[in-house]
DRENDO-1510 file (C-alpha; in Angstrom, 1 decimal, always signed):
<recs>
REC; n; res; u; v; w
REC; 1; UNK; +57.1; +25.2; -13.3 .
REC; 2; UNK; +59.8; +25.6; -10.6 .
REC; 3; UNK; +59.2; +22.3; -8.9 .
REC; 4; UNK; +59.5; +20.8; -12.1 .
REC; 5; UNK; +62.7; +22.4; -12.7 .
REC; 6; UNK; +64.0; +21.4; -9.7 .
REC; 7; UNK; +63.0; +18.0; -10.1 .
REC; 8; UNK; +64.0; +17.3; -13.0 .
REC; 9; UNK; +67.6; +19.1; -12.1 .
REC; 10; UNK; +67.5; +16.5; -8.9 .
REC; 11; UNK; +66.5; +13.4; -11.2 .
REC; 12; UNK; +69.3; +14.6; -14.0 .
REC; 13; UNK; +72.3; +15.0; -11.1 .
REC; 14; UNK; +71.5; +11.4; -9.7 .
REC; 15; UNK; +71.3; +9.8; -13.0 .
REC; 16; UNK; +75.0; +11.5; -14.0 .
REC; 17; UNK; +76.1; +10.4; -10.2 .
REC; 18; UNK; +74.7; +6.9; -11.1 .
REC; 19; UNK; +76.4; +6.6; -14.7 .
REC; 20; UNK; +79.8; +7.6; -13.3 .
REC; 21; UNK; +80.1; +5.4; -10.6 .
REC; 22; UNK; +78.7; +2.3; -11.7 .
REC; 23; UNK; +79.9; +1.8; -15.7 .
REC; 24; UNK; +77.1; -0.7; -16.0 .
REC; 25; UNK; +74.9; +1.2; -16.6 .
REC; 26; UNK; +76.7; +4.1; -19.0 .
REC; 27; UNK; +73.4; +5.3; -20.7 .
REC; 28; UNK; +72.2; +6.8; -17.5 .
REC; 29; UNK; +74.9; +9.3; -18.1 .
REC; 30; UNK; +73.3; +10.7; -21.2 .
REC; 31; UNK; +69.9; +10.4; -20.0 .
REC; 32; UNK; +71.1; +12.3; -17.0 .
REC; 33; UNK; +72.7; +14.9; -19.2 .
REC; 34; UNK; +70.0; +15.3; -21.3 .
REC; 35; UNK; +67.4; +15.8; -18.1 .
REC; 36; UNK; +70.0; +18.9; -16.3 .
REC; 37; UNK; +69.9; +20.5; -19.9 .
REC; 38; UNK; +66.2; +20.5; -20.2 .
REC; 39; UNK; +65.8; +21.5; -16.3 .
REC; 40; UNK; +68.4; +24.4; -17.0 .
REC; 41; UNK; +66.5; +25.4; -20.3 .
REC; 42; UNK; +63.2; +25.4; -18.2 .
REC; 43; UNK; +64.5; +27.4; -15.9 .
REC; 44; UNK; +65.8; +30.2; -18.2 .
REC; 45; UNK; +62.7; +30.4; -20.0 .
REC; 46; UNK; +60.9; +31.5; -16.6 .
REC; 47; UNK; +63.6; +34.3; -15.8 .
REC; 48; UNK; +63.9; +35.6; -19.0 .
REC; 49; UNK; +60.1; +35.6; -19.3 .
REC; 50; UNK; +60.1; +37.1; -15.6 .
REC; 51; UNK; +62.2; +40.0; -16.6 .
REC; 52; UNK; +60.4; +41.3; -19.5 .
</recs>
């Protein structure tokens, strides 16, 4: 589950790099968004499930 997270947080921060930089291509912004959110959610699931 951690090398998901990760994965998906490295996929999500490229795709935001990607729709700032070249306006072309503007809905790789959102989908970038949307993948750090879900990595982020993924990864507080596993430490709130780790701490009880």
């Amino acid at each position: 589950m951690t090398g998901l997270a990760v994965t998906l947080l490295i996929i999500g921060i490229v795709l935001l790099l990607l729709g700032v930089f070249v306006e072309a291509v503007q809905f790789l912004l959102w989908i970038g968004l949307v993948i750090v959110v879900i990595a982020v959610i993924a990864w507080l699931m596993r430490f709130i499930r780790r701490q009880t």
